[in-house]
BALOBA-1460 file (C-alpha; in Angstrom, 3 decimals):
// residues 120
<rec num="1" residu="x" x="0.000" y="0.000" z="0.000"/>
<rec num="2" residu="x" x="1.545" y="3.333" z="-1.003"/>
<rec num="3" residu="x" x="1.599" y="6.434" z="1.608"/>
<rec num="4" residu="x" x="1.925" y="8.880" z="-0.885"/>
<rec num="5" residu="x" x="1.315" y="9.801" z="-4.683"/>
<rec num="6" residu="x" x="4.969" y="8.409" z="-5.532"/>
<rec num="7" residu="x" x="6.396" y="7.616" z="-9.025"/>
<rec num="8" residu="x" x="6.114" y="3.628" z="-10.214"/>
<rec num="9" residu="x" x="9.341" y="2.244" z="-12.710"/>
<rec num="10" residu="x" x="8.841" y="-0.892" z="-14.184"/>
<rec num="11" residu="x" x="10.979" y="-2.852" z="-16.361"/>
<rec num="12" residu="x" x="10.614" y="-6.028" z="-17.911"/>
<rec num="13" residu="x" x="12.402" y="-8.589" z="-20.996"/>
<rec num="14" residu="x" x="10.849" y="-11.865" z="-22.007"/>
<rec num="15" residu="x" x="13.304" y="-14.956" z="-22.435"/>
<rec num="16" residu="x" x="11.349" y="-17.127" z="-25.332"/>
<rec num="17" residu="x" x="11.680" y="-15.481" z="-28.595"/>
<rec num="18" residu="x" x="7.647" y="-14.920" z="-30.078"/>
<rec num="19" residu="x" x="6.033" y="-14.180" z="-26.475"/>
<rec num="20" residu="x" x="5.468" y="-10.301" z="-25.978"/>
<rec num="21" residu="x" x="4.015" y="-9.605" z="-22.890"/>
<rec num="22" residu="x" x="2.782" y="-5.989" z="-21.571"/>
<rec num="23" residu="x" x="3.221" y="-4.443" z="-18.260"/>
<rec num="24" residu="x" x="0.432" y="-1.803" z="-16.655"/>
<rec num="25" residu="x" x="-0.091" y="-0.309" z="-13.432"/>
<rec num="26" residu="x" x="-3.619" y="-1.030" z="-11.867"/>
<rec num="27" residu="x" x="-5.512" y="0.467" z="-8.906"/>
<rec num="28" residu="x" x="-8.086" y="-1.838" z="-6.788"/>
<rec num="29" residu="x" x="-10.915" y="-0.361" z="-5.242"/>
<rec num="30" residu="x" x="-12.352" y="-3.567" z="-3.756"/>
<rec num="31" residu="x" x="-13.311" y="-5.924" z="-6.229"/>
<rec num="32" residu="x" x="-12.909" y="-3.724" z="-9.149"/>
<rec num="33" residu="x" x="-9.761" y="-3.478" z="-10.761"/>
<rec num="34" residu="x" x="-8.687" y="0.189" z="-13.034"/>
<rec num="35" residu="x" x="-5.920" y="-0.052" z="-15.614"/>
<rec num="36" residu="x" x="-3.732" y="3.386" z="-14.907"/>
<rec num="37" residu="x" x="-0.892" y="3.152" z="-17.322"/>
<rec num="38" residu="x" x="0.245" y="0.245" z="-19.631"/>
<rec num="39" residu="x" x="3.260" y="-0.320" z="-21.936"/>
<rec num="40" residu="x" x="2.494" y="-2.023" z="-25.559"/>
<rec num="41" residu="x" x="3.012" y="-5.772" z="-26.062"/>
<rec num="42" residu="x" x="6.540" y="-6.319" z="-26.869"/>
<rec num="43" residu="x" x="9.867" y="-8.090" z="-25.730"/>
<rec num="44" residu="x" x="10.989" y="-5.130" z="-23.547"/>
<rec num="45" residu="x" x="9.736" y="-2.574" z="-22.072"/>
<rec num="46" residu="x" x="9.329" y="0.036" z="-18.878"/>
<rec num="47" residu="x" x="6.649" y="1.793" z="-17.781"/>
<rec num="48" residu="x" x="6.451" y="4.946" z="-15.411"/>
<rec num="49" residu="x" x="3.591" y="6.168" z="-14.136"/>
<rec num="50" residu="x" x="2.968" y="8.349" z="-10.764"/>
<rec num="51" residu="x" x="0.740" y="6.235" z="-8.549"/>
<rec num="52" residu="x" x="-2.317" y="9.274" z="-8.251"/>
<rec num="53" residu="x" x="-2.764" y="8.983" z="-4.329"/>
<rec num="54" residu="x" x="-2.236" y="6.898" z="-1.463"/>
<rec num="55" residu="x" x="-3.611" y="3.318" z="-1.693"/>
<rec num="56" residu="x" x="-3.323" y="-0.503" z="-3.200"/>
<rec num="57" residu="x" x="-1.801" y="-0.811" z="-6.554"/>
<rec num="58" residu="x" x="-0.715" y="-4.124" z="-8.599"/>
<rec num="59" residu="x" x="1.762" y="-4.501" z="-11.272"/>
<rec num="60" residu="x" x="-0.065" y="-6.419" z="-14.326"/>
<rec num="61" residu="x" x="1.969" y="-8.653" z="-17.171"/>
<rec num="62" residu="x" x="-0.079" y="-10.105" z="-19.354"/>
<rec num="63" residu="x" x="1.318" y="-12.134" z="-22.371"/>
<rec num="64" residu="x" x="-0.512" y="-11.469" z="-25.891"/>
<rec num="65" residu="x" x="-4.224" y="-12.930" z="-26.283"/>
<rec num="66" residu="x" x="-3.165" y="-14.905" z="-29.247"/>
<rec num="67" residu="x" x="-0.171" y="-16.198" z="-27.540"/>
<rec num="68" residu="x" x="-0.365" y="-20.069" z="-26.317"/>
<rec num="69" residu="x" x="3.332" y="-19.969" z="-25.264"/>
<rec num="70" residu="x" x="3.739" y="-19.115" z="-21.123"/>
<rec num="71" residu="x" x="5.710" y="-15.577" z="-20.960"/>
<rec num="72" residu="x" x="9.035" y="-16.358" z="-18.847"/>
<rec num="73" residu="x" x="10.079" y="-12.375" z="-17.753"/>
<rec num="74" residu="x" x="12.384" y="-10.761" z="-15.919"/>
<rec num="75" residu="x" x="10.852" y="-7.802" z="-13.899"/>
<rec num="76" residu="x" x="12.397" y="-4.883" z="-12.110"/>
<rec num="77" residu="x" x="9.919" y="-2.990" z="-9.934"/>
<rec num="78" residu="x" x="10.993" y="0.490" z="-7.313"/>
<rec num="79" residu="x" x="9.176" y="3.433" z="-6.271"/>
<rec num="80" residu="x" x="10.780" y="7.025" z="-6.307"/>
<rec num="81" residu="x" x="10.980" y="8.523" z="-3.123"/>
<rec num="82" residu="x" x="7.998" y="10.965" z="-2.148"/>
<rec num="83" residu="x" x="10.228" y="13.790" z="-2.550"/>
<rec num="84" residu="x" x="12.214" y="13.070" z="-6.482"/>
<rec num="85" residu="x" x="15.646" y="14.578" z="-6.376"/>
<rec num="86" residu="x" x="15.455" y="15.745" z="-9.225"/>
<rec num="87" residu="x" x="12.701" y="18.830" z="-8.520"/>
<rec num="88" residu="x" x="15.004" y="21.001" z="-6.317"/>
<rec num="89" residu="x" x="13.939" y="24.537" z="-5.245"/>
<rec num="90" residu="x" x="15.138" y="27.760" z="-6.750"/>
<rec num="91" residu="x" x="16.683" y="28.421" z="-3.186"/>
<rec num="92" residu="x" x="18.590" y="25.290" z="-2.843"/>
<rec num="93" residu="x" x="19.871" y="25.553" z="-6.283"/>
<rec num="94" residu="x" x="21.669" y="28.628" z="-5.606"/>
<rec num="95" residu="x" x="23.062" y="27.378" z="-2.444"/>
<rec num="96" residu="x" x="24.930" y="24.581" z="-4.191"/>
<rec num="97" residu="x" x="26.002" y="26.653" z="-6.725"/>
<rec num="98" residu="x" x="27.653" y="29.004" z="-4.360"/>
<rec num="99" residu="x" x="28.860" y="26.767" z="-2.449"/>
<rec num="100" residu="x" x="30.828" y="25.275" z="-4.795"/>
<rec num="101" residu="x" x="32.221" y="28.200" z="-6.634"/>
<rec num="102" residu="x" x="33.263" y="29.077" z="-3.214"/>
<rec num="103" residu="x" x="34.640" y="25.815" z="-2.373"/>
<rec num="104" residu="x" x="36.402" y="25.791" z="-6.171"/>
<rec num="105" residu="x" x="38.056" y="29.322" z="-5.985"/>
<rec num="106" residu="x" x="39.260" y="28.688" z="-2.359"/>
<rec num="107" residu="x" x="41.056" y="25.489" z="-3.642"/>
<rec num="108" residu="x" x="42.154" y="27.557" z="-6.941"/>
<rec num="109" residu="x" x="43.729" y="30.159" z="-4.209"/>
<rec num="110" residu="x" x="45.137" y="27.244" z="-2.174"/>
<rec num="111" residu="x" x="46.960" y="25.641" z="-4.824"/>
<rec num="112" residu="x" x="48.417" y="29.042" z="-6.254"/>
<rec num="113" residu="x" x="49.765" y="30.361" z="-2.995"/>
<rec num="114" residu="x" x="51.300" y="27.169" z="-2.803"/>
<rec num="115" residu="x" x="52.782" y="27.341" z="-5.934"/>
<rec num="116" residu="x" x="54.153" y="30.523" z="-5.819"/>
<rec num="117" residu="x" x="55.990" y="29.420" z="-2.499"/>
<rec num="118" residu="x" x="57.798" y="26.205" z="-3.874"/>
<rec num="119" residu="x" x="58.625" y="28.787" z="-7.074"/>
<rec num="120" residu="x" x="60.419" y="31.564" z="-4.837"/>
């Protein structure tokens, strides 16, 4: 059961040559089952959805109607953290970047005061 609204990855290969399976991301409300996101059938694939809000959600493969063959996959499944490094605020931002132009030109200064000592 998820917490929060928190992005879904999914990846997934078949191993038999012909079967092309698709992954999707469902929600279950009781007995009744909604399709959020879904890849197309194929022999890879990933699929990344952001689960909407807070509650039970199932990973879905399902192997091509037509298909008599059983799908052998390989799945990789992880959630994002709540908070996705990746969004960082405007203040932060600047922080880092000062920080490290401060932390660059002090080790610039460092190395040149140095120098000019062992050149003397």
């Amino acid at each position: 059961m998820l917490q929060a609204a928190r992005p879904y990855h999914a990846y997934f290969d078949a191993f038999e040559p012909g079967v092309r399976p698709l992954s999707g991301l469902a929600s279950r409300a009781g007995r009744s089952v909604n399709i959020l996101a879904a890849s197309p059938f194929s022999m890879d694939g990933k699929l990344r959805h952001v689960a909407p809000e807070p509650g039970d959600y199932a990973m879905v493969l399902e192997n091509q109607p037509a298909s008599r063959q059983r799908a052998k996959v390989k799945v990789r499944v992880w959630l994002e953290s709540a908070i996705s490094p990746r969004e960082v605020s405007p203040q932060r931002r600047l922080a880092v970047i000062l920080i490290s132009t401060i932390v660059f030109f002090g080790i610039v200064s460092f190395s040149a005061v140095k120098l000019r000592d062992e050149a003397r």
